[in-house]
N, C-alpha and C positions, 0 to 999 in steps of 0.2 A: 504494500500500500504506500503508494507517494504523499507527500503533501498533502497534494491538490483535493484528492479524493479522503484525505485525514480529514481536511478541514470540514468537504462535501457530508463527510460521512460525522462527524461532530456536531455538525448542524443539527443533521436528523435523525441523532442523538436525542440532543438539549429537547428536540419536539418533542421526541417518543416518551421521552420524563416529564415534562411539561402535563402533556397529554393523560399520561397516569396518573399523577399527584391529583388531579382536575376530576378524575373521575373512577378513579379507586373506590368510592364508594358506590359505585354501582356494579361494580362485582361481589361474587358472592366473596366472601371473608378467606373459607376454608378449601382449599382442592378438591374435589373429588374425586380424585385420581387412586385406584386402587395402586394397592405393592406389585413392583414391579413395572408398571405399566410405561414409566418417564425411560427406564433403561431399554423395553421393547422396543421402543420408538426409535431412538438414536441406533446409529452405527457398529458394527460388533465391535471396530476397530479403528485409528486412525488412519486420515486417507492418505493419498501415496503421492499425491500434488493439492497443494491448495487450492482453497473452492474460492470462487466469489461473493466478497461481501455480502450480496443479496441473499443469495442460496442460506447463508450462515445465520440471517439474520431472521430470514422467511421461517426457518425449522428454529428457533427462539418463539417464536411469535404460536408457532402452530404446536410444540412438545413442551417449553419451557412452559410460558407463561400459564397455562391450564395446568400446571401442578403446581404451583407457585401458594402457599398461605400467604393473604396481604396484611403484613404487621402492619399499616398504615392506614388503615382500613379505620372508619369511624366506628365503625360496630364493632371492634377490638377489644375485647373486656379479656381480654386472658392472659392468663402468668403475671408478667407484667408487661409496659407497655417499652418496645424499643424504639425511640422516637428518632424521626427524622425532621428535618424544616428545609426550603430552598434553597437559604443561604449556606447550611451545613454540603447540602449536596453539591450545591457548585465548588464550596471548599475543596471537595472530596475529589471531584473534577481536576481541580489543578495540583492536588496531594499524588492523585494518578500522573498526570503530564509531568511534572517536575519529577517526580520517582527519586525521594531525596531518599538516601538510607543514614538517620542520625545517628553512627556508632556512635560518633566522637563529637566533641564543637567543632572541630576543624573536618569534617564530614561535611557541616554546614552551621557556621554558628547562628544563623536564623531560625534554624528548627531550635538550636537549644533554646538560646532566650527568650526566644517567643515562647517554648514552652514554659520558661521560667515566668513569665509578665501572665500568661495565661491564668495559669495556676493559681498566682498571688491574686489576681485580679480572683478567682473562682473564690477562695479563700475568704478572701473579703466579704462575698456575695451573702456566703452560708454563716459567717460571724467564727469559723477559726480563729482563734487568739493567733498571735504571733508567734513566731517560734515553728511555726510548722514549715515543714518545707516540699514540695508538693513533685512529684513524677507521672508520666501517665503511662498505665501498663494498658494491657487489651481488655481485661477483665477483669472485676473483683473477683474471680476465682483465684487468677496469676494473682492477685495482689495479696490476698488473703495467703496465698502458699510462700509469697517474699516475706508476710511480717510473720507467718511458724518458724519459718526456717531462719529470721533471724533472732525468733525468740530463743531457738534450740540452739544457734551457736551461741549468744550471748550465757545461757545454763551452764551450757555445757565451761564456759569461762569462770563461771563463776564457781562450779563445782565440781570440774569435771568429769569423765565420758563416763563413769560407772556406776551413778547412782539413776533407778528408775525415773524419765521425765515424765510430767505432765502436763496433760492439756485440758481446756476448761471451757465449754462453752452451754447458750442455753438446748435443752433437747428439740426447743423450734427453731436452733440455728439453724443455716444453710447447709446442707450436704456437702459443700464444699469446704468447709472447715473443716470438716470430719475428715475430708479425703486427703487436705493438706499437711493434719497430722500424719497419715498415715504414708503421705510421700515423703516427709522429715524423716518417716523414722520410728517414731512413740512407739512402743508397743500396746495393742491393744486394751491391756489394764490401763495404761498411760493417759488413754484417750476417754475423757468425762463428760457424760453429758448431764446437766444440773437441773433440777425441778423448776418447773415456772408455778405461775401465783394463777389466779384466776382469768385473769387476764392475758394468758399467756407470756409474761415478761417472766425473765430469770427473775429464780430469788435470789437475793443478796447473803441473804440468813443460809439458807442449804450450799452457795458456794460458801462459806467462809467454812461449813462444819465440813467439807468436804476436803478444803484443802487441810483443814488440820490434823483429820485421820489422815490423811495423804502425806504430809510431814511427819506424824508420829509413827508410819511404818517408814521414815529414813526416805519417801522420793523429794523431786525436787521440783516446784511447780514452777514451769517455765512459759506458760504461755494461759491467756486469759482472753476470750472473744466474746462481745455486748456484741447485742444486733437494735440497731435504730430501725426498724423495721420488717419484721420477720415476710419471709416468704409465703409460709400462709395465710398470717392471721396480721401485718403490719404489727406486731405487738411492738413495746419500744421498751427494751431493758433501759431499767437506773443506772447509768452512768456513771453519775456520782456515788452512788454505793459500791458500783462492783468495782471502779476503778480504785478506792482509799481501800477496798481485800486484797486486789491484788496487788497492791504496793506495799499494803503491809504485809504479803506474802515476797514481795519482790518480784513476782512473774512481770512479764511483759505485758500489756494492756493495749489490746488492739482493736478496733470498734467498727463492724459492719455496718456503714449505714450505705450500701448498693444502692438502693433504691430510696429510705425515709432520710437521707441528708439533703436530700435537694428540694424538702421543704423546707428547710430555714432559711434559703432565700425571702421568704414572705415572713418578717420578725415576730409575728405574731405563733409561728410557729416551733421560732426557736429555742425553747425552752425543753422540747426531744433533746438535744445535744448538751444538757444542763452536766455539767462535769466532763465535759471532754478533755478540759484544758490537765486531765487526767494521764489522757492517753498517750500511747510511745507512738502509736501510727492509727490511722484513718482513712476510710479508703468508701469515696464515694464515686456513683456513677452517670457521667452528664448524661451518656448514652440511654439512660432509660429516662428520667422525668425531665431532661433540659436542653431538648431537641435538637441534642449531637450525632452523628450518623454513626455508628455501631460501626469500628469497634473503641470505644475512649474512657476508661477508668481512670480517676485521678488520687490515688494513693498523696497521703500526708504521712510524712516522716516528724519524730520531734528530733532525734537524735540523727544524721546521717552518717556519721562516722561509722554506728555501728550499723547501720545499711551496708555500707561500701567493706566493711570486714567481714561479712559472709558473699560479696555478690564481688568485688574490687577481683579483676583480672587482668595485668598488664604484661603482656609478651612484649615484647623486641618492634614489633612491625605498628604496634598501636603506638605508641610513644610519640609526643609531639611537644615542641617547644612550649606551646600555652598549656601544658600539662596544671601545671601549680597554678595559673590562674582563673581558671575557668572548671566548669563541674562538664563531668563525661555520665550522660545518662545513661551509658552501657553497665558503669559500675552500680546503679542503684536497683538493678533487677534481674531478671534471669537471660533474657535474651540479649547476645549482641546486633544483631541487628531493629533497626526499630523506626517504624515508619513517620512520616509527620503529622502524626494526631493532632498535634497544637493548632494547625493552621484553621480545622474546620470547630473546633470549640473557640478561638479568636474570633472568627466569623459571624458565630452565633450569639456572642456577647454583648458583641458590637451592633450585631442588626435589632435585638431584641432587646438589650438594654435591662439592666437590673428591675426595672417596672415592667417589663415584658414578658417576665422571666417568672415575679412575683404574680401577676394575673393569669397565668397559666395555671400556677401552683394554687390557684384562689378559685379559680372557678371547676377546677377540678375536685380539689375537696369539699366545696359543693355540691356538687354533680355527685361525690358520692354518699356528704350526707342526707341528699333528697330523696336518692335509691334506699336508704338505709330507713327514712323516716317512713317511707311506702311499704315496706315490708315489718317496720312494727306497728303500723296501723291495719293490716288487714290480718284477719283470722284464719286462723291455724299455719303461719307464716312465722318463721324465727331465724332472728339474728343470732349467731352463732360466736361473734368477736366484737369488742367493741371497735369502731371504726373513727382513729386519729387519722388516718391521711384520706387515701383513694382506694380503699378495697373494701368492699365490702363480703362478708359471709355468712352464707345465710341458706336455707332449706325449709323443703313445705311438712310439715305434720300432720296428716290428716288427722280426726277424731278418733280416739281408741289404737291409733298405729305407736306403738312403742319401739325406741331405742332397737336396732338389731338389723340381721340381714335385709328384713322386707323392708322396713323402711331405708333403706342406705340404695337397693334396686331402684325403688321408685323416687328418690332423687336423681339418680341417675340417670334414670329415664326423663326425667326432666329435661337434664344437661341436652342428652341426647338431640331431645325434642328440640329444644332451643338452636342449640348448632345445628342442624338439619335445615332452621330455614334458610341457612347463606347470610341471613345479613347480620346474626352477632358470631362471637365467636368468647365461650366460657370456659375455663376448668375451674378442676377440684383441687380437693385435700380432705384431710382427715384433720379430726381436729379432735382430739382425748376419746379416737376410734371411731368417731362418726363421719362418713361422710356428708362433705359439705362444696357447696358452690361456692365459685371465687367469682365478683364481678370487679375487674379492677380499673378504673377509670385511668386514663393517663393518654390517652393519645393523641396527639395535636389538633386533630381538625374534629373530635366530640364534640357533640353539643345538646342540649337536654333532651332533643326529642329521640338522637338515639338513646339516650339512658331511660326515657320513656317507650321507648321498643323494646326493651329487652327484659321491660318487668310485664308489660303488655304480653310478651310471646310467653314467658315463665308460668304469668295464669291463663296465657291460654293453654299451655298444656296440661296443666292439671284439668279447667272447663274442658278439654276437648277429649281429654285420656282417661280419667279417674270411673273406676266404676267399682262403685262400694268402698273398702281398702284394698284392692286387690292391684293399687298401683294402674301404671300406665298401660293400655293395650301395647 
């Protein structure tokens, strides 16, 4: 492909984007592409000359797109939301054309600093104290696995390699906690999952008894994980309690807010984040509430020194004169190579503005306590978690159906019901064995009347399915 035909073909690109953002909501949400089906389609094998643009782009349009789920999609209630915005996209755009790779600052000291001014400016946003100091990995999973494993060298310094470590977090932490002990290292005694309160937040009271039978059989508690927003239920662990256990335990104290830190952009909500100025590291994601293009986690360090003493790699070939004055983002995480994420959350800061930012995050926790207020007003309908940010959870009970399989089917059936028509798109969880529906507001272009379709389709599947208690047809 030359130039000419780069350009020609960029063009009708930017439309074909254009064009989808515009009208994404009138596809249905979810694929319905059985397994299988996207690979029957394509080629056994690659071909033996290159094809023509067109050809390339016609089987996109005719194999991809129909098996495509559209996280963009305004009927998106599921998981969470991974948001995208135009300004993030076209960032994204010249993140591709430029194709910087920032091992080093002398790679390109534009990606570093600007990740640097990014960061700081994000910081501000959400009310970080100072002192933090901010990296962008791909994910709060990778970030979550950088602050274990610099929990467990920092232990292992202070005690070293032979006494049993520990890890600490609540049991409605994210899977990926669990998994990052378990790529550290911990053994699986090591690895603690601690009692929540009614509310699903860790207790403070059952971490502390836990580290100190943990201590009095001789291990060593190295690592300690708050979640500002759980994955099922948004619970918000005390902060300031669990971080004054773990410091008087001496572990690390590291604080998932993935998802519930980027409501503290709106001050009204800032009070989730009450004792962070606790924590050793922090690791929030614009990519999900703060319409960054997926992939952009922004990890806060307080200490970096001891970042760079578990991650610091310097062979022969890296070395460069601005070594000593300038920071190398290769040392603060696991991969050397690493792309320029900064440029499309600079983009987004700049076009949306801190009141841009905050009205998103305002009309969304709306939107989900108005879902929330409709389902405690009608009968035999129940809220299952209380609802601080954008999720709502919650399941129908019929009269005389009690706790157990048939009831947990006919929620399901529900879900079912609801995903089947195309235009929302739900999941579940379990929440103290029950299941339960997730409806989780977050994605750019919602607005009430979807959140009004999807409590609409939910009784109408109970009106259209229910006969007796026998659940859904």
């Amino acid at each position: 492909m030359d130039h000419a035909e780069f350009r020609a073909r960029a063009h009708q690109m930017a439309d074909w984007i254009a064009d989808y953002l515009e009208t994404v909501g009138d596809r249905r949400v979810v694929s319905g592409a059985r397994p299988g089906e996207i690979q029957g389609a394509l080629a056994g094998g690659p071909p033996e000359q290159g094809e023509a643009f067109d050809r390339i782009f016609a089987d996109f349009e005719r194999v991809i797109v129909p098996g495509l789920t559209h996280w963009q999609h305004p009927g998106w209630f599921g998981y969470f939301a991974s948001n995208s915005s135009p300004p993030s996209v076209l960032a994204e755009m010249l993140v591709a054309g430029l194709a910087v790779n920032g091992i080093a600052w002398q790679t390109s000291p534009a990606a570093t600093e600007l990740e640097q001014v990014a960061l700081d400016w994000l910081r501000q946003l959400i009310g970080l104290p100072e002192g933090f100091h901010g990296v962008i990995q791909d994910t709060a999973s990778t970030a979550t696995l950088t602050a274990v494993l610099t929990a467990r060298d920092a232990a292992w310094a202070r005690a070293g390699r032979s006494p049993v470590l520990s890890c600490y977090a609540s049991e409605e932490a994210h899977s990926s906690v669990f998994k990052a002990a378990r790529l550290a290292g911990f053994m699986p005694e090591g690895i603690r999952r601690v009692p929540t309160d009614a509310a699903f937040a860790m207790r403070a009271d059952a971490l502390r008894e836990m580290l100190t039978e943990d201590q009095a059989r001789g291990w060593v508690p190295a690592c300690v994980v708050a979640t500002v927003g759980t994955t099922s239920s948004t619970a918000l662990d005390p902060l300031r309690a669990i971080g004054t256990v773990a410091r008087d335990a001496g572990a690390f104290f590291h604080v998932d807010a993935a998802y519930g830190g980027a409501a503290a952009v709106a001050p009204e909500h800032r009070a989730i984040l009450d004792g962070v100025e606790l924590a050793d590291s922090f690791v929030v994601n614009p990519h999900k509430w703060l319409l960054t293009n997926f992939d952009c986690s922004a990890y806060y360090v307080r200490d970096p020194d001891l970042l760079m003493r578990s991650f610091a790699a310097l062979p022969e070939y890296l070395k460069t004169a601005a070594d000593s004055e300038v920071v190398n983002f290769r040392d603060w995480g696991i991969p050397l190579g690493r792309r320029f994420r900064a440029l499309k959350l600079w983009f987004v800061l700049r076009s949306y503005g801190a009141e841009g930012l905050r009205a998103l995050v305002r009309e969304h926790v709306r939107l989900a306590a108005l879902f929330a207020g409709w389902v405690d007003a009608a009968p035999e309908w129940q809220r299952m978690a209380p609802v601080p940010l954008g999720l709502v959870c919650f399941r129908h009970v019929p009269g005389g159906m009690t706790d157990g399989p048939e009831l947990d089917a006919h929620n399901r059936r529900i879900l079912e019901f609801m995903n089947a028509s195309g235009e929302v798109f739900l999941t579940h969880t379990t929440l103290r064995g029950r299941f339960t529906l997730r409806l989780a507001v977050g994605q750019r272009t919602t607005e009430e009347h979807h959140v009004r379709r999807a409590w609409d389709l939910a009784r109408s599947a109970v009106a259209e399915g229910v006969r007796g208690h026998s659940g859904l047809k």
